[in-house]
Every structure is written in structure tokens, then in C-alpha cells.
LUMDRENTI-718875 format. One record per residue (C-alpha): x, y, z; residue in one letter. Coordinates in nm, 3 decimals. Example, Ala and Ser with C-alpha at 12.3 -4.5 7.8 and 13.67 -1.06 7.14 Angstrom:
# LUMDRENTI-718875
@east = 1.230	north = -0.450	up = 0.780	code = a .
@east = 1.367	north = -0.106	up = 0.714	code = s .
END
This chain:
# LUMDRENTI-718875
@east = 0.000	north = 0.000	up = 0.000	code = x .
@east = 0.275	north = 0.241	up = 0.088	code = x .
@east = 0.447	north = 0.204	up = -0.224	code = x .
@east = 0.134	north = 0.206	up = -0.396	code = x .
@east = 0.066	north = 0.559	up = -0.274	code = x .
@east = 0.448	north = 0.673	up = -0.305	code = x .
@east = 0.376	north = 0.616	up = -0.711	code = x .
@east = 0.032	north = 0.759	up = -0.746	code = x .
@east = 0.213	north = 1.099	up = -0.581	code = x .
@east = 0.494	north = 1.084	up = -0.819	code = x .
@east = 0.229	north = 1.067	up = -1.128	code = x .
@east = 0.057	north = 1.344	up = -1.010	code = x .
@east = 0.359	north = 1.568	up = -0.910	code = x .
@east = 0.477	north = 1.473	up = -1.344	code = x .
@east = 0.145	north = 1.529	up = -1.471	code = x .
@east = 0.117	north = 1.893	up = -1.496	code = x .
@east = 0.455	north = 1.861	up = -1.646	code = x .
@east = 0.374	north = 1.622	up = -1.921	code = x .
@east = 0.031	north = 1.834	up = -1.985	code = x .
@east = 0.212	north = 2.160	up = -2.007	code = x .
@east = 0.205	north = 2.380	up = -2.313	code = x .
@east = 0.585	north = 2.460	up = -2.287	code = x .
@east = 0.672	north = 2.098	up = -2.197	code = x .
@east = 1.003	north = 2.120	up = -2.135	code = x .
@east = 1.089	north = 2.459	up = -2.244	code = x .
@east = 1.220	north = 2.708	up = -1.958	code = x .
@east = 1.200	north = 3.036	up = -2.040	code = x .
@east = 1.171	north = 3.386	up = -1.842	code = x .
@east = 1.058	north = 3.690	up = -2.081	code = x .
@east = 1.087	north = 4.054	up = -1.960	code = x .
@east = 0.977	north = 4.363	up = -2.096	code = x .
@east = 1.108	north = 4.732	up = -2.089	code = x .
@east = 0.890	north = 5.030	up = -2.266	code = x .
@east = 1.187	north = 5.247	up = -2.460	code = x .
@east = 1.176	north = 5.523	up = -2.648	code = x .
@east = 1.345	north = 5.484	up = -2.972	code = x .
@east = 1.604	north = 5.682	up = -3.060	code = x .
@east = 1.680	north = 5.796	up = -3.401	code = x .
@east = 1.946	north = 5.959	up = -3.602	code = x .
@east = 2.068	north = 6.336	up = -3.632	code = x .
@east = 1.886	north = 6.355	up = -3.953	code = x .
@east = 1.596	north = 6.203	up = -3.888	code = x .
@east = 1.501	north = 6.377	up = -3.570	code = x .
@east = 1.569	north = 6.700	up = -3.753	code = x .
@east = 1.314	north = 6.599	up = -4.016	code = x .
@east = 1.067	north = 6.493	up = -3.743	code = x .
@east = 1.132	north = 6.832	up = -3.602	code = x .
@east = 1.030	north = 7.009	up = -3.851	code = x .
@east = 0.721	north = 6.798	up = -3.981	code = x .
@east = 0.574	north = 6.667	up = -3.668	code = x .
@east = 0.670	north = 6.908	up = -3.412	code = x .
@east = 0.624	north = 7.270	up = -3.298	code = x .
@east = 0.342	north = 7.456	up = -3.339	code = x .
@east = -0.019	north = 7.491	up = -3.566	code = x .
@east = -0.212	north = 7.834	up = -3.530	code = x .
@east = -0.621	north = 7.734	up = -3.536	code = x .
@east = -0.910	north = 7.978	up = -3.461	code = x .
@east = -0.871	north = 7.851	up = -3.126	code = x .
@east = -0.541	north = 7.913	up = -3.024	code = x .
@east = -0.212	north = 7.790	up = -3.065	code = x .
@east = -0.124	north = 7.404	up = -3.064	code = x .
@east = 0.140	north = 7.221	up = -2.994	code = x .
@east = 0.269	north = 6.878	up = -3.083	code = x .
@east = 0.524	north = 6.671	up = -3.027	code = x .
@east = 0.543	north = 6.327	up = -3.125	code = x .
@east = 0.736	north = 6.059	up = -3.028	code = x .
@east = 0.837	north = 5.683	up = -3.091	code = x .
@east = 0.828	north = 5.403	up = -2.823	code = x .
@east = 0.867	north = 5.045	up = -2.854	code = x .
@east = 0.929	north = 4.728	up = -2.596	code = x .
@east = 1.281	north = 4.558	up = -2.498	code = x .
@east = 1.192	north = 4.214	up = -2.457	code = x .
@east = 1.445	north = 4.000	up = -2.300	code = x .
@east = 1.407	north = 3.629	up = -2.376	code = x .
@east = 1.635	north = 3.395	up = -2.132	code = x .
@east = 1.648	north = 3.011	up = -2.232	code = x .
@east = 1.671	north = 2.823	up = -1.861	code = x .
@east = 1.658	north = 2.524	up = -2.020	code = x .
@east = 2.032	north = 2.302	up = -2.090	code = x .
@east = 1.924	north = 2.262	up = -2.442	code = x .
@east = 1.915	north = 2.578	up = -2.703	code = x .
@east = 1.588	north = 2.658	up = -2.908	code = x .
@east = 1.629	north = 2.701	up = -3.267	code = x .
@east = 1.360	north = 2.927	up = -3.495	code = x .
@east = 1.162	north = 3.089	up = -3.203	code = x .
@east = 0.874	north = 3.268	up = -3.355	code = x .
@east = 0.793	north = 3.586	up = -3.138	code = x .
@east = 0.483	north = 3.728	up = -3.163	code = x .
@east = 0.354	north = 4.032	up = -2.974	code = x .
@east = 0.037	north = 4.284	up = -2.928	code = x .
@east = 0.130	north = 4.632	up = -2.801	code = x .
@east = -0.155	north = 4.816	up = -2.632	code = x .
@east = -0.158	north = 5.206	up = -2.590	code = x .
@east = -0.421	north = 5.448	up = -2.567	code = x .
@east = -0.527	north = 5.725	up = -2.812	code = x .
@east = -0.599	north = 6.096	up = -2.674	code = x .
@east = -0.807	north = 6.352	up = -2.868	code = x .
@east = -0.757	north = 6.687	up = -2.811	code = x .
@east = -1.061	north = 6.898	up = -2.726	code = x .
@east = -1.265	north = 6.605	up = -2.692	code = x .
@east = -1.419	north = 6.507	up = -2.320	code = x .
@east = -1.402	north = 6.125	up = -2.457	code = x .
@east = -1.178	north = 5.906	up = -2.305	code = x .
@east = -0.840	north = 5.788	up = -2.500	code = x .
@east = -0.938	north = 5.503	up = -2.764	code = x .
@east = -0.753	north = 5.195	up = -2.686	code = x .
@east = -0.549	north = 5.073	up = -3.016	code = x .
@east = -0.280	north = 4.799	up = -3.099	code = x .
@east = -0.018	north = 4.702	up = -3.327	code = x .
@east = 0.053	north = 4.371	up = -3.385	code = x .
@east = 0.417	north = 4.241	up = -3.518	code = x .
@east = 0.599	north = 3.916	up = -3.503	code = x .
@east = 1.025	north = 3.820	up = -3.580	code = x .
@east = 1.197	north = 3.525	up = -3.511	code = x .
@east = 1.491	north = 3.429	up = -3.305	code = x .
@east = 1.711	north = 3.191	up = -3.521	code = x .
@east = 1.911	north = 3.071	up = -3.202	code = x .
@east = 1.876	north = 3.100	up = -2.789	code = x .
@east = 2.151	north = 2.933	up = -2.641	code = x .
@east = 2.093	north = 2.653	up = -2.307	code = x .
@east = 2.137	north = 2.935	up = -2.063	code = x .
@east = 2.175	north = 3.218	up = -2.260	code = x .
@east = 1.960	north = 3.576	up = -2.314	code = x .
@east = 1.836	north = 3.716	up = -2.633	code = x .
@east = 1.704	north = 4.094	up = -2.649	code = x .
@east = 1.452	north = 4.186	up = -2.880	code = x .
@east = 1.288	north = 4.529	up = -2.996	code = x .
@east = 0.940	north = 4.516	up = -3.087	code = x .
@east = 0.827	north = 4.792	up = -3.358	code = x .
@east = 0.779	north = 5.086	up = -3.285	code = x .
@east = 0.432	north = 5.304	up = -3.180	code = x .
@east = 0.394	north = 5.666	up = -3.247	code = x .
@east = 0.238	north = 5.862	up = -2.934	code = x .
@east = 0.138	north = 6.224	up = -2.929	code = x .
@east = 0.126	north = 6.494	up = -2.653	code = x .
@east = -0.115	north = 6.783	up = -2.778	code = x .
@east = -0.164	north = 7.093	up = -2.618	code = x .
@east = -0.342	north = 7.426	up = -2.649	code = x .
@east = -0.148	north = 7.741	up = -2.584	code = x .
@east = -0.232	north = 8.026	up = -2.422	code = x .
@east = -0.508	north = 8.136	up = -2.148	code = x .
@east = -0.806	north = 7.940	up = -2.309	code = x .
@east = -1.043	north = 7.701	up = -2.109	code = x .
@east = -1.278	north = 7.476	up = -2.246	code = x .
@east = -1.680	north = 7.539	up = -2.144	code = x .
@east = -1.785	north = 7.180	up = -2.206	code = x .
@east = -1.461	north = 7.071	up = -1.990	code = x .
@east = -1.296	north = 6.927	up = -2.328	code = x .
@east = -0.923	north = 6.871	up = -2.282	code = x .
@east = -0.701	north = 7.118	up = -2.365	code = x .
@east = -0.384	north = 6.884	up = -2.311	code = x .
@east = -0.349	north = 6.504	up = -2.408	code = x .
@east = -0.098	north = 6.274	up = -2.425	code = x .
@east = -0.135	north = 5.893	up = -2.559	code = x .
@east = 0.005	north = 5.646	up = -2.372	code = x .
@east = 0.130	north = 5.274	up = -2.396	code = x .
@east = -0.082	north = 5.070	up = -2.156	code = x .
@east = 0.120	north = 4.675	up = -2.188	code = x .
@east = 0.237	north = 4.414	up = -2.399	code = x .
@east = 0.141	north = 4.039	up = -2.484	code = x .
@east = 0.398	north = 3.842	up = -2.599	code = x .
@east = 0.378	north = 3.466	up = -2.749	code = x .
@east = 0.655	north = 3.225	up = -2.829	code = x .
@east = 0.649	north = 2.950	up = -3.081	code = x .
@east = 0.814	north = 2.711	up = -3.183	code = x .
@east = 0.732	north = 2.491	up = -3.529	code = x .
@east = 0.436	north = 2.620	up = -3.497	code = x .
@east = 0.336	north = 2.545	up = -3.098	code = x .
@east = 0.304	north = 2.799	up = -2.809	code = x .
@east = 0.597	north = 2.722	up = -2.603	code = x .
@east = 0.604	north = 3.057	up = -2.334	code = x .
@east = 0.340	north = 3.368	up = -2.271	code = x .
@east = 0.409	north = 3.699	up = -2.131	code = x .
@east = 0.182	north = 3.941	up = -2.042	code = x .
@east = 0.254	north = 4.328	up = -1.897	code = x .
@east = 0.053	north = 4.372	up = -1.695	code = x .
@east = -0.058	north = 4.037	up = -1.608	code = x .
@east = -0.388	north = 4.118	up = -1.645	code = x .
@east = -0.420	north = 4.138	up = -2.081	code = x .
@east = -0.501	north = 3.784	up = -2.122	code = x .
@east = -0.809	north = 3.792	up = -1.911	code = x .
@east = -0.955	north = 4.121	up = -2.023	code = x .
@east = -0.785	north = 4.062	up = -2.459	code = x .
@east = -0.821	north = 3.820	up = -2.690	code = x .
@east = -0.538	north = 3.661	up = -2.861	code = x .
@east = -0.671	north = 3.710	up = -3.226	code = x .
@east = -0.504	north = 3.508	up = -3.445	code = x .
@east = -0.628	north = 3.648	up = -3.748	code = x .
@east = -0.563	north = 4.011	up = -3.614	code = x .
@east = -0.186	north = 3.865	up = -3.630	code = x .
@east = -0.179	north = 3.722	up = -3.974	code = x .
@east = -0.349	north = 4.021	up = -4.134	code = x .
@east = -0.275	north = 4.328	up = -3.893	code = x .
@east = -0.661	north = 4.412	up = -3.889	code = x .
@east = -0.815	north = 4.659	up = -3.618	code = x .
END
């Protein structure tokens, strides 16, 4: 009877790691929200284009925009090294309009890349693409009657992050921890990039 018992324990302590969508995989994912830097030239042409100000009948606006992305770190825990990781990833950020007494629109961007090799032990860093967030604002001594907003700035609100390999979900990450109970994973949304 004892060692009957002493078995059934071990099968149930291996079960949840037979049953496991990462199986054997061991992986620990971080992310880190960065703003992207860009070249001499290219800021100056952002400059110019995106920022500074607009004269309106209402005032005088200004804009600046920048771009942030996420630094994901990948670290393989595992002794043997993964080959063709497919990353895929949903950023989520929020979209202010200025003047408007709406709240920000929620929006994401889907994007995917692969990791050709992660090492047994061994980190891999990873930049997702890039988002473009705004901070509008109206100059001057001017108030809004209807209690519109006179200065907005979007925002990035997380990141879900899916690892595959030939094709199978090997390791999730979610920041904040909370996406995949309140998103849906939309497969489709991946493939095609739709809203």
C-alpha cells in the first residue's frame, strides 16, 4: 500500500509537467517600454514635420510626437538551445483627442520576428516595432466650457507576448498580467494586422 501511494504521488507531481504547453521549455521573458532613438537627420526631419506649433481659430497648438517600442528580453533556462523561435507580440496604448471630453481610444499594433538561435542558458534581447504617441496641447489662457481637454498625451498601456516554436506555443508573457483575461489573442488580427 505504501508504495502504492508513493507512485500515485509521483504521477501526479509529473502530470502537470507532461500536460504543459511549454513541456520542457524554460523560459523567463521581460519587458522594458523604450523610447526609440533615431538619427541626427531624422530627428531634424521629425522636427520640422511633426513638431512645434499649428495656429487654429482657437489658439495655438502644440505637438510633439514621439516613438516608443518594448525591450523584450528572452532567457532560455533550459540546458538545451531553441532554434527558430517565432515571437509574436500585441502592443496596447491608448489614443488621446484633443478637445474632446471622450476618453483615450484603446489601439494595438501587432508584429511578429523570429529568433534563429537562444543558447541553453543564454539571453536574447529583442525590440518590438515601434508606436507613435502624441502629446497635444493648447497654448495660451483658453479654457474649455464643455470641460474638453485642452492637453493630451497617448500612452502605452502593456504588452502580450507569445513564443512558438514549429508552430506550438511554447512561453506567454503578459505586462501587466492582467491582458489575457480582459484581450483576446486574435489570431487572425496577427496574420493580417486588422483593427
Amino acid at each position: 500500500m505504501k508504495i502504492f501511494c508513493s507512485l500515485a504521488l509521483i504521477t501526479l507531481l509529473c502530470l502537470p509537467l507532461v500536460n504543459s504547453r511549454a513541456g520542457s521549455v524554460d523560459l523567463e521573458i521581460n519587458s522594458l517600454a523604450k523610447k526609440v532613438d533615431q538619427n541626427e537627420e531624422e530627428a531634424k526631419k521629425l522636427a520640422v514635420t511633426n513638431k512645434g506649433s499649428l495656429n487654429t481659430t482657437y489658439g495655438q497648438i502644440t505637438k510633439k510626437q514621439e516613438h516608443w517600442c518594448y525591450a523584450l528580453s528572452i532567457e532560455n533556462k533550459a540546458f538545451q538551445p531553441l532554434i527558430d523561435v517565432d515571437v509574436k507580440y500585441i502592443i496596447y496604448y491608448k489614443v488621446a483627442q484633443l478637445g474632446s471630453t471622450a476618453q483615450p481610444r484603446e489601439q494595438q499594433q501587432s508584429g511578429e520576428d523570429t529568433i534563429k538561435l537562444i543558447g541553453q542558458h543564454a539571453k536574447q534581447s529583442l525590440d518590438t516595432a515601434a508606436v507613435e504617441l502624441n502629446t497635444q496641447a493648447v497654448v495660451g489662457n483658453f479654457y474649455a466650457a464643455n470641460g474638453s481637454k485642452l492637453k493630451v498625451e497617448d500612452s502605452l498601456t502593456g504588452v502580450w507576448v507569445r513564443l512558438y516554436q514549429n508552430g506550438v506555443l511554447i512561453a506567454e508573457y503578459a505586462r501587466p498580467t492582467s491582458i489575457p483575461t480582459k484581450k483576446k489573442w486574435d489570431d487572425d488580427y496577427q496574420k493580417t494586422g486588422k483593427n
